[in-house]
C-alpha positions in Angstrom: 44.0 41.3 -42.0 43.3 40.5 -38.5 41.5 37.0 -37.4 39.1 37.5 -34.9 39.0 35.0 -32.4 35.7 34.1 -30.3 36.3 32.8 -27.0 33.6 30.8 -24.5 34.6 30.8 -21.1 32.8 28.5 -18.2 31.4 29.5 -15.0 30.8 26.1 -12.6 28.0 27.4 -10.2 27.9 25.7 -6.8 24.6 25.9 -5.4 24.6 26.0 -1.9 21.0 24.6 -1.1 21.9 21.6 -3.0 25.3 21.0 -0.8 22.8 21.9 2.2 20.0 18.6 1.3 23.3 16.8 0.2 25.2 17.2 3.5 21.6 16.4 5.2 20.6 13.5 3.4 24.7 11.9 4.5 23.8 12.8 7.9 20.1 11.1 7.6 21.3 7.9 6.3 23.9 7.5 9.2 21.6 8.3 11.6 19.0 5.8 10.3 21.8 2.9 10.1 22.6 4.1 13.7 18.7 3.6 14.9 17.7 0.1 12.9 21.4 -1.1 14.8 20.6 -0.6 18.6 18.4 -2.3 21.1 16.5 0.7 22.4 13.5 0.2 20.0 11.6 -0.6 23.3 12.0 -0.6 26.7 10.2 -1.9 30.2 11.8 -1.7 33.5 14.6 -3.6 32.7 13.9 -5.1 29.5 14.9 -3.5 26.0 14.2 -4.6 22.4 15.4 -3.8 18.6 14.9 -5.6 15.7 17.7 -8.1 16.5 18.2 -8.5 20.0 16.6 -8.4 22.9 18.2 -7.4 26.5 17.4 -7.1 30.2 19.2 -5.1 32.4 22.1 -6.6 34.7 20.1 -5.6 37.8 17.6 -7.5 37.4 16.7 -10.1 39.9 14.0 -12.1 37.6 13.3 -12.9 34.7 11.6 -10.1 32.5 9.3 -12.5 29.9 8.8 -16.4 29.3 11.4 -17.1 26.5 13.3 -13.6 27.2 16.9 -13.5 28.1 18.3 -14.1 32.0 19.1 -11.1 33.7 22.1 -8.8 32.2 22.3 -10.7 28.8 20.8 -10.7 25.0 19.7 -12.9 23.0 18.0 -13.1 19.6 14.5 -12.2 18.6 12.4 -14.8 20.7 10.4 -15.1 17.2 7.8 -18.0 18.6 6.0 -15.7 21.2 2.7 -15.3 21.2 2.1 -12.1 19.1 1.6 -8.7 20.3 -2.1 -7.7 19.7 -3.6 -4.0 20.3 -6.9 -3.4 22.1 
């Protein structure tokens, strides 16, 4: 008499739009770690600000803002300025 046997075979499915929003997501969180790390958050003539730092450019003759860096260096956040209000 002959056993029968009953095999179950699996089939991993790769779905591409899932490796797609993977691969973009990677690509979103290094470019957001890139952004919050540079000084280019806002600029003026010569002066430039990010969330840590604040520079002025090295051609400039004066000085930018009361408390700001001198000319061609950065410094921390000048936290104690008067605040920036809207109109």
């Amino acid at each position: 008499m002959a056993v029968q046997a009953t095999t179950i075979e699996t089939v991993t499915v790769v779905r591409p739009l899932k490796v797609i929003a993977l691969v973009c997501l990677l690509i979103a969180f290094f470019l957001l770690i890139l952004c919050l790390s540079t000084t280019w958050w806002l600029r003026s003539g010569g002066f430039r600000t990010g969330l840590w730092l604040e520079c002025t450019a090295s051609d400039q003759t004066q000085w930018t803002i009361a408390g700001g860096p001198p000319p061609g260096r950065c410094q921390k956040i000048h936290r104690h300025a008067g605040k920036i209000s809207s109109i």
